[in-house]
N, C-alpha and C positions, 0 to 999 in steps of 0.2 A: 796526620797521615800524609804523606808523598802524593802528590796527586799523580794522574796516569798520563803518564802521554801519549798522545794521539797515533808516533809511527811506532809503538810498540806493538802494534796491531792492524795488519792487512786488510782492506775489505775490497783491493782490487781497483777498478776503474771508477765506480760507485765517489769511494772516497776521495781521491785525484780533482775530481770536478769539486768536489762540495769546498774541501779544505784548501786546494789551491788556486780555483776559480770563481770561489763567492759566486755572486748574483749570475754568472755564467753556467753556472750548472742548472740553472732552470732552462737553457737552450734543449736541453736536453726532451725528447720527444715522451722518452718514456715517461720524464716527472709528471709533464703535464697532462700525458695520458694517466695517469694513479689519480689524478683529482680531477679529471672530465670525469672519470668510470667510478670515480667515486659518487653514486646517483642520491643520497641521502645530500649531500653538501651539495650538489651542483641545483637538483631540482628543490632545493630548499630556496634557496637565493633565488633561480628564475621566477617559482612561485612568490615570492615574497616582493620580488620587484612587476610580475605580470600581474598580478592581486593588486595592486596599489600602483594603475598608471598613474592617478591623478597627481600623486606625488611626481614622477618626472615629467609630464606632458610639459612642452616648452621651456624647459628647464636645461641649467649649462650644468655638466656634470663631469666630475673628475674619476678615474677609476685607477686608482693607488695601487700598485703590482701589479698592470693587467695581466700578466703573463699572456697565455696566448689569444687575449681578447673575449673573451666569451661573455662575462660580466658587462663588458663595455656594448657588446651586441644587443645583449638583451635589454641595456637603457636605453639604446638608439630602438629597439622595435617597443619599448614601452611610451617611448613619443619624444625623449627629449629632443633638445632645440640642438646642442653641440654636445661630446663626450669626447673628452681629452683621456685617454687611456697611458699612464705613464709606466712603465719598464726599465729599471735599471739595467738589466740582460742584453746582449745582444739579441737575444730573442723578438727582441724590438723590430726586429726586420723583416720577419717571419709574419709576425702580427700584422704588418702592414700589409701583406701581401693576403691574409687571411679576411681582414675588411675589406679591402676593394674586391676580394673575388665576389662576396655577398655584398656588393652593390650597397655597401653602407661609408664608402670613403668621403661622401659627403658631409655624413656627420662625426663619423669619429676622425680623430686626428691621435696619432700615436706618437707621443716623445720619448726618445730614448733618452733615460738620465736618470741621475738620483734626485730625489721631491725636494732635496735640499737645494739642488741648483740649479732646476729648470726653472724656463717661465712659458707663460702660456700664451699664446699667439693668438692677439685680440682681444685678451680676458685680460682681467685683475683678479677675480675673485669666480668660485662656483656653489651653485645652490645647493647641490648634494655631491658629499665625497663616499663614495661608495670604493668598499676595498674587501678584501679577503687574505689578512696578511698574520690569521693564529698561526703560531708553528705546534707543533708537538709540547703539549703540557700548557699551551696557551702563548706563551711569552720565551720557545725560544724562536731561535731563525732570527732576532734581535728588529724587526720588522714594526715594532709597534713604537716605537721610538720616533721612527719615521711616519706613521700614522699621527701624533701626536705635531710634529712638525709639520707634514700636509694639513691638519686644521687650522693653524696657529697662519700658517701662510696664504692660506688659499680658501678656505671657506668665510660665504658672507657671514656673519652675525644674522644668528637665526635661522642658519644653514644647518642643514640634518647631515647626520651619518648613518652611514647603513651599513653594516649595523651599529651601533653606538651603547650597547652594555657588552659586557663578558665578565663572570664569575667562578672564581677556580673554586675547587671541592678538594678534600681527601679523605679515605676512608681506610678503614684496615678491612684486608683480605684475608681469605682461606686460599691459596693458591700453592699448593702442597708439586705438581708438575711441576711448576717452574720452577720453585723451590728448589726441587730433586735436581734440576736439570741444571741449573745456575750456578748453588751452591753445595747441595752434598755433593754430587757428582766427585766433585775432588777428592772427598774425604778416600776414596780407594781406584784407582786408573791402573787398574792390570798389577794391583798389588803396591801402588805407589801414594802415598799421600801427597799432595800437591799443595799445603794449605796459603802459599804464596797465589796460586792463582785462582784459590775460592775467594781469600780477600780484593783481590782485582775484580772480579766479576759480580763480589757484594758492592761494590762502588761505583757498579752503574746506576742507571735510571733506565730500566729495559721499557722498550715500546712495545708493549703485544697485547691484544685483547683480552679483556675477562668479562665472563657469563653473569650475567642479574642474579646468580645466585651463590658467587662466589663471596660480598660484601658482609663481614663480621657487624659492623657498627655502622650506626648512619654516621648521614656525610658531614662534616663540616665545612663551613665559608672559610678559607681560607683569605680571601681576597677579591671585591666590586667592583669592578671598573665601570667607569663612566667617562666616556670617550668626547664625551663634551664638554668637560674639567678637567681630565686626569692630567697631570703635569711630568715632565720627566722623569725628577725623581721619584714619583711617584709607582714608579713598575714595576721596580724590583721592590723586596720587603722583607718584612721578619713579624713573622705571627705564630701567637701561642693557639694549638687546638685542644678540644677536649673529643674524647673518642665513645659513644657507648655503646655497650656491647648490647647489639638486641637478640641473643641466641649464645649458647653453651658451644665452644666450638676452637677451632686452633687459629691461630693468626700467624701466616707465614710471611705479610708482606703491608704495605700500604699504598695504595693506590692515588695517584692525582690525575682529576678532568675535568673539562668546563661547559661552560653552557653560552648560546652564542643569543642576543636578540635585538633584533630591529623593533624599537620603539615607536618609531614611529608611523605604522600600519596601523591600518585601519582596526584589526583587530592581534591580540598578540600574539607574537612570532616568536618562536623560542627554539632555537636547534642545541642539543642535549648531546654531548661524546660523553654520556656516565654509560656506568655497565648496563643499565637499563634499556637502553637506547638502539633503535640501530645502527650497525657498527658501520663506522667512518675512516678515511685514510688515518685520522687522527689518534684513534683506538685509543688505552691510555698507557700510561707510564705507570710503573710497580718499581718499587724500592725496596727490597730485600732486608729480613732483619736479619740477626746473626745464628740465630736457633728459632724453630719455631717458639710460640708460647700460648700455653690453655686459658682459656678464658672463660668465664660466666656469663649470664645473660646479667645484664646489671652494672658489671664493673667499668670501667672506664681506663684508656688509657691515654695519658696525658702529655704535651710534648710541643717542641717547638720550631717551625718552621720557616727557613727563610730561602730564597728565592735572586738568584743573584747571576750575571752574564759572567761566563769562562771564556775564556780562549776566544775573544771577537764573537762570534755571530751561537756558541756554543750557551749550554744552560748546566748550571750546578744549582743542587738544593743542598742545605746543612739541615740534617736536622736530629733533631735532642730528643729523643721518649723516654720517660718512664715509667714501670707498670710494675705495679705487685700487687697480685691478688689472690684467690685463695686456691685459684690451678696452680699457679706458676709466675713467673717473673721476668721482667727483660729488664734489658737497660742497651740504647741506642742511641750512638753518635759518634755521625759521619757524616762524608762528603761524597753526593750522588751526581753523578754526570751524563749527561744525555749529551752524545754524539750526533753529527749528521752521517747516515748512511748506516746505521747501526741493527736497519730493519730494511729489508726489502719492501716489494708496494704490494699491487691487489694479487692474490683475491681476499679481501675480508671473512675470517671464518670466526667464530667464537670460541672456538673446540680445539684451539690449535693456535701455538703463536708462528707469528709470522714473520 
């Protein structure tokens, strides 16, 4: 399959920043307003760093993408000694101005630069690298890469991360809306069959939310990360899952989301973007099969998954199912691509994609 390119399709001023200004479109107000107002992720992490002063009291702390400082605020009022808050964005200037209005430019210090080529003014090394750098699906935004390189460079040995697991999932849906709206849709447009651009539109990785009770089969581990070993190449990958059906019912799609947690709290800290959960800037990604297909409580479907960076800071997944059971049958394999700007931000609904 041809893959898609990017200006074959408009999304306005949104795409402009993402695709032609990298790390510069986080300057952007509104982004950072979608993940302040995002209160499931912001008050997760405050509580998780206010719960657990003793962990930074007196402690020199790095905050990897500060973007516009929040994270970095909150280690300086949980007690640390110094918070180095680092920014590739120009954003970085804005930041600065946002610590010293709240009387904290004492302790934090804000560098503008990539993790790759700054240094730290007065440091060698920090006790806790504290970051918030998932993208969409977990691993795009290409972000984690550079978290792996801020440990390797800048944390002591025996230095925490916060957080320092993440676990991707996938599961098969019932998601019959978005189905309609994605892919049949084409099959007739005022009388016209279009089926060039129902293929294009099965070839995304749509971001929109799905309800706790959309999920055909439990979830598979796709993929553990442990941010205290994981190695570069380690990010991307290629994994078989097994799928089962816990209920009689249609599968229009498959779902991938992850689960975020600070180990090292006092007690366990675990932030969930599955359908279960409450919903998040992150919502999840759904991958479209090419017809629906019936399924039984029992059967399984089988298939294989990998995980791989497109287009610089972009995400594609390949992936291979197969299923025949005693409804019906599929067979899938394709290449899925999650864009930047390919979803608007808040408000989070369940009922409705976004």
């Amino acid at each position: 399959m041809d893959k898609i390119i990017q200006n074959d399709f408009t999304y306005g001023e949104h795409d402009d920043h993402f695709f032609n200004q990298g790390f510069n479109a986080y300057c952007r107000p509104d982004i950072q307003q979608s993940m302040l107002e995002d209160e499931v992720r912001t008050c997760f992490y405050r509580d998780a760093i206010y719960n657990n002063k003793h962990l930074f009291e007196d402690k020199v702390v790095m905050d990897f993408g500060c973007g516009s400082g929040i994270l970095s605020m909150f280690a300086a009022k949980a007690g640390a000694k110094k918070v180095f808050g680092v920014e590739a964005s120009d954003l970085a200037k804005t930041t600065k101005k946002n610590v010293k209005k709240n009387g904290l430019d004492h302790i934090i210090t804000i560098l503008e630069g990539k993790v790759e080529e700054i240094e730290l003014p007065g440091e060698d090394k920090v006790d806790i690298l504290l970051s918030e750098v998932m993208g969409v699906g977990l691993i795009h935004e290409g972000t984690l890469q550079s978290l792996v390189i801020a440990r390797d460079r800048f944390l002591k040995p025996g230095g925490i991360l916060f957080p320092d697991k993440n676990t991707l999932y996938i599961c098969a849906i019932e998601d019959k809306k978005m189905h309609d709206k994605h892919v049949s849709y084409w099959k007739n447009v005022n009388g016209f069959e279009m089926k060039a651009m129902a293929e294009a539109s099965k070839a995304y990785a749509w971001h929109h939310p799905i309800g706790p009770q959309q999920p055909v089969t439990d979830y598979y581990t796709l993929r553990e990360y442990d941010w205290n070993t994981c190695r570069l190449d380690e990010i991307f990958f290629t994994s078989p899952f097994k799928l089962k059906c816990n209920r009689k019912d249609t599968v229009h799609s498959l779902a991938v989301f992850f689960d975020c947690e600070f180990s090292a709290c006092s007690t366990k800290t675990v932030l969930s973007t599955g359908p279960e959960a409450p919903m998040t800037h992150w919502m999840q990604l759904t991958c479209h099969l090419d017809e629906p297909v019936e399924v039984d409580k029992g059967e399984e479907l089988e298939g294989t998954f990998t995980a791989k960076a497109y287009n610089g800071r972009d995400l594609e997944f390949d992936i291979d199912m197969d299923f025949k059971g005693t409804l019906g049958s599929t067979n899938l394999s394709r290449e899925f691509y999650y864009y930047w700007g390919m979803s608007s931000q808040m408000p989070y609904k369940k009922d409705e994609e976004i």
